[in-house]
matplotlib code that plots the C-alpha trace (Angstrom):
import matplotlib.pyplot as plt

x = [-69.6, -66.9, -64.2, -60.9, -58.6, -60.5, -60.7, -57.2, -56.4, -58.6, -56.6, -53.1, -54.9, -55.6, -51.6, -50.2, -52.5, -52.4, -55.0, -57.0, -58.2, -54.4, -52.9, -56.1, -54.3, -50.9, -52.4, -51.8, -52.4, -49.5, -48.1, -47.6, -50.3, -48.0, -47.5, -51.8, -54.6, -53.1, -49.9, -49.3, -45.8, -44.5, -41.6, -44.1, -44.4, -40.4, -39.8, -42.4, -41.9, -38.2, -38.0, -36.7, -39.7, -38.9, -39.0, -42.3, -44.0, -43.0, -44.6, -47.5, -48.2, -47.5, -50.0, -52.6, -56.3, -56.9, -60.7, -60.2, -63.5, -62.5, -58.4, -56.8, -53.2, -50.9, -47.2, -44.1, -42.1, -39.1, -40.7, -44.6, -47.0, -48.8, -52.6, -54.6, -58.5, -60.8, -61.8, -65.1, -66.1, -64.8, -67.2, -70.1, -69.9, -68.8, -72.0, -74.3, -73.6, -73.5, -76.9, -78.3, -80.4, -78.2, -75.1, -72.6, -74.7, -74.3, -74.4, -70.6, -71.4, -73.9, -74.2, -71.3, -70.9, -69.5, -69.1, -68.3, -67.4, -67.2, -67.9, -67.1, -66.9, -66.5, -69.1, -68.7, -66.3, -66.3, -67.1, -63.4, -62.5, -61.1, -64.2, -65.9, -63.1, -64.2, -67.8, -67.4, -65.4, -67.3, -70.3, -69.2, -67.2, -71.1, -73.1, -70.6, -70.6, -74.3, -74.5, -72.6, -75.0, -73.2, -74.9, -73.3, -74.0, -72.7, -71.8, -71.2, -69.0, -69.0, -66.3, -68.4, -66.5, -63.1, -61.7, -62.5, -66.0, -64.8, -63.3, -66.0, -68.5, -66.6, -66.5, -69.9, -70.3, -68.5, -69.5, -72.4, -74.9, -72.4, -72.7, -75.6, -75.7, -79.2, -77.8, -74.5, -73.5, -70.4, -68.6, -70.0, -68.9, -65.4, -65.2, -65.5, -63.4, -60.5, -61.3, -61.4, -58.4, -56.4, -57.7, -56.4, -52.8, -52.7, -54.8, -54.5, -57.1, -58.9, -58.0, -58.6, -62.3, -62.4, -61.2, -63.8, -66.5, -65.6, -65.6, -69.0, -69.8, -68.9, -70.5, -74.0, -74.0, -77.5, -76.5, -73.3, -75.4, -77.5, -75.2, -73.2, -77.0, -77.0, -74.1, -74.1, -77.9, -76.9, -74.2, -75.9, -78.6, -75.7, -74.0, -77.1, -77.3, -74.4, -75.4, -79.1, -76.8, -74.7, -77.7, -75.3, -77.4, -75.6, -77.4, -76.1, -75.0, -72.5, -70.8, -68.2, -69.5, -71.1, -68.4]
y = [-8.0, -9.4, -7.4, -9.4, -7.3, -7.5, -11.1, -11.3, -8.5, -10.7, -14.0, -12.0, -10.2, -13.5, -14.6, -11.8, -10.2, -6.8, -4.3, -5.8, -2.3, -1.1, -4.1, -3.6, -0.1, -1.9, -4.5, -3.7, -4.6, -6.0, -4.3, -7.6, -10.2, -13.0, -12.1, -12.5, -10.1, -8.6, -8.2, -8.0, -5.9, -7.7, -4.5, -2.7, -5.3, -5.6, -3.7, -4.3, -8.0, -7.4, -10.2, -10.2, -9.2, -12.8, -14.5, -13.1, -13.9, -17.2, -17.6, -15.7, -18.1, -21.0, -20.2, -18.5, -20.4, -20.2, -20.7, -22.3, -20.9, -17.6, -17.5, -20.0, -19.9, -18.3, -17.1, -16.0, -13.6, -12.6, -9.9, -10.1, -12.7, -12.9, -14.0, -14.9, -14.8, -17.9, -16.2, -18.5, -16.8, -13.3, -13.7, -14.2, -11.5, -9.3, -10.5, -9.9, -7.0, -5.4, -7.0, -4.6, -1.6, 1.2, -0.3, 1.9, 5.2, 8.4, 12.4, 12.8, 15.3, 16.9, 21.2, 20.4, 19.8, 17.6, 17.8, 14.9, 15.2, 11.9, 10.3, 13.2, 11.7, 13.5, 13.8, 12.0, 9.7, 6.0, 5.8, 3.8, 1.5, 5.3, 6.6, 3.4, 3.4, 7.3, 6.6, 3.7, 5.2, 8.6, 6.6, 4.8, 8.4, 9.7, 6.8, 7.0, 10.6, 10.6, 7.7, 9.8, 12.7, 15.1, 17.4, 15.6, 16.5, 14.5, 16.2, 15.2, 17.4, 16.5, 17.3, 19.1, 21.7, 22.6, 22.2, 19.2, 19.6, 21.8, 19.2, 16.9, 19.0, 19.7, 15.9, 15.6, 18.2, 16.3, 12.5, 12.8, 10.6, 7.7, 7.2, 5.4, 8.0, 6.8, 3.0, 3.4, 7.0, 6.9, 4.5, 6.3, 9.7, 8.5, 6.9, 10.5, 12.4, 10.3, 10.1, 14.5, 14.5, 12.3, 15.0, 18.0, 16.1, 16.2, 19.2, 22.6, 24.1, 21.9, 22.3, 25.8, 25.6, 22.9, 26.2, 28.5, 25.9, 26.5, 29.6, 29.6, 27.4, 30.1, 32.8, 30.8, 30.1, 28.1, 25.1, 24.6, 24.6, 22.0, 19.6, 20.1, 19.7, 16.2, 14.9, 16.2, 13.9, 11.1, 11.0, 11.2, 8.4, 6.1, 7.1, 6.7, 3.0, 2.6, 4.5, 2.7, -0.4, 0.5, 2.3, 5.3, 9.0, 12.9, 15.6, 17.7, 17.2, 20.3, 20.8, 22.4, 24.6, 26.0, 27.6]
z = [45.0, 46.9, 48.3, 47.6, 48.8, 52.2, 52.2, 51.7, 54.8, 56.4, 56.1, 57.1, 59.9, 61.3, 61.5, 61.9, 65.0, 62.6, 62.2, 58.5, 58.0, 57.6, 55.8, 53.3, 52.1, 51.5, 49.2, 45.5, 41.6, 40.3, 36.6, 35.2, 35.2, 35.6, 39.4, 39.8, 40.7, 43.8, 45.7, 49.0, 49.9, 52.9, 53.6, 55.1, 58.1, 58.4, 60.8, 62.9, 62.6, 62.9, 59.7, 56.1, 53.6, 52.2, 55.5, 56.4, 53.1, 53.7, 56.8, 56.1, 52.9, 55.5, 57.8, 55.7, 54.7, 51.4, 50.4, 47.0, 46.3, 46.5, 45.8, 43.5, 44.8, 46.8, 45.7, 47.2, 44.9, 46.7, 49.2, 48.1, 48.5, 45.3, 45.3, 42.1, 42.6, 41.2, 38.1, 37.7, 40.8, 39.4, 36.4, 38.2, 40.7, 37.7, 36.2, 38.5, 38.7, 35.6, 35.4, 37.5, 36.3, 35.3, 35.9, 35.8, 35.8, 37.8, 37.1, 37.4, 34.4, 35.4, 34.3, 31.8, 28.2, 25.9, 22.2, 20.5, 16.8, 15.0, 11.9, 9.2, 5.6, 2.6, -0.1, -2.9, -1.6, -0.3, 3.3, 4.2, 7.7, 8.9, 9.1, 10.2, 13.3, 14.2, 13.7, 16.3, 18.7, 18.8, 18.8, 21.9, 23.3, 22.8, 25.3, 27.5, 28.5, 28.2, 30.3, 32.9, 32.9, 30.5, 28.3, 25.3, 21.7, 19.1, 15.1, 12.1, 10.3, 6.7, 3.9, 1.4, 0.2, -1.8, -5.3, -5.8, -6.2, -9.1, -10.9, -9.7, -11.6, -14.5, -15.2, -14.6, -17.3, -19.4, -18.9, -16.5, -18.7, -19.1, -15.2, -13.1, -10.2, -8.9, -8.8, -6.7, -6.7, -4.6, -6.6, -9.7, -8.7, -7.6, -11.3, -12.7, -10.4, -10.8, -15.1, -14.3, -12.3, -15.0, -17.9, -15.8, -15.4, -18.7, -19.7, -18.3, -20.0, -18.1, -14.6, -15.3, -16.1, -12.8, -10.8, -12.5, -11.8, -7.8, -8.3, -9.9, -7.0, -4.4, -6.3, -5.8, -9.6, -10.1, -12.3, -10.0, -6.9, -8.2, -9.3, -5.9, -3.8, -6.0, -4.8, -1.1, -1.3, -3.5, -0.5, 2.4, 1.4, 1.0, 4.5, 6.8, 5.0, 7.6, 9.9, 10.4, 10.0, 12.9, 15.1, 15.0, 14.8, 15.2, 17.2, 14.5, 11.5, 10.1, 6.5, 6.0, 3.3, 5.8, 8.1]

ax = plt.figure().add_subplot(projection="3d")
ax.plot(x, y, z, "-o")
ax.set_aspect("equal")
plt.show()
């Protein structure tokens, strides 16, 4: 790829009789993108010159050869000469060489480990854009660091455990056969939590046998079990739709009920 901050040392070295090696170190990226790709600091040859910054810039841009195939133009900001690169030529050399085989590779992380925990939906509930934005970004997080020769290893921690599963199985209890759980169990299951959550607003009876049911749940009650296995699978079928969707796998995948 070609060094533009050397060809533009280059092109001062040549009116200035200074060292290009040196004036390639004072060359910088300027913060604002307005002022181009790279900003030569003329201060630095003030003294030396025994001229204003402004003054030498002025002369420098005067004097310099600018390949048009390589820099598009040439500015003097007060004490900087500001050079903008030919961006057709930037994309191709960028091009080329991200084409090449392993572009970007190397064993920077190599003997060290990364975890990278991403993803994490609860059972039972819709899969929202926030856990489509961690899913992506871990996802991405995960190549990279693996790309760079950690040890990385990639969970899934799922939300499968709390009250709300008791109240989740007391409505099931209650109006489990009026709902299609087999057809589209997410939305199904959200349809009886929020029907349970409105009956234990307004009955406290209620919410008392939800907290008995987590209990029960905790106390590895059978029937409790199995309605809370049903859910966590019903769940996890509908998730990896998305995930096969977005090529997106775990090394492990952990659930909370199980810390």
């Amino acid at each position: 790829m070609i060094n533009f901050k050397q060809e533009i040392a280059n092109q001062i070295a040549k009116v200035t009789n200074l060292k290009q090696e040196e004036l390639e170190t004072y060359i910088e990226t300027p913060k604002d993108v307005r002022n181009g790709d790279y900003a030569f600091p003329c201060f630095r040859l003030a003294k030396e010159l025994k001229k204003s910054p402004a003054q030498i810039a002025i002369e420098i841009k005067e004097k310099i050869e600018i390949d048009s195939k390589i820099l598009e133009k040439v500015e003097v900001v007060g004490g900087y000469l500001n050079f903008t690169v030919n961006k057709m030529l930037l994309t191709q050399e960028v091009l080329k060489e991200i084409e090449q085989e392993d572009y970007g590779k190397s064993n920077i992380g190599e003997g060290q480990t990364i975890l990278v925990e991403y993803s994490s939906p609860n059972i039972a509930k819709p899969f929202h854009i926030g856990h489509l934005r961690t899913t992506v970004i871990g996802a991405a997080l995960y190549n990279i660091y693996k790309y760079l020769g950690y040890n990385t290893i990639g969970i899934n921690h799922l939300g499968d455990y709390g009250t709300q599963f008791g109240k989740l199985i007391e409505g099931y209890k209650r109006w489990g056969n009026e709902y299609d759980l087999e057809k589209q169990p997410i939305e199904e299951l959200m349809k009886i939590y929020v029907r349970i959550n409105e009956l234990c607003k307004e009955d406290e009876e209620v919410l008392e046998k939800c907290r008995e049911n987590f209990k029960l749940l905790e106390q590895k009650d059978a029937y409790c079990l199995e309605i809370w296995e049903k859910f966590k699978d019903l769940s996890l079928k509908e998730f990896q739709k998305i995930y096969d969707l977005l090529g997106i796998q775990f090394d492990e995948v952990i659930r909370r009920s199980f810390l």
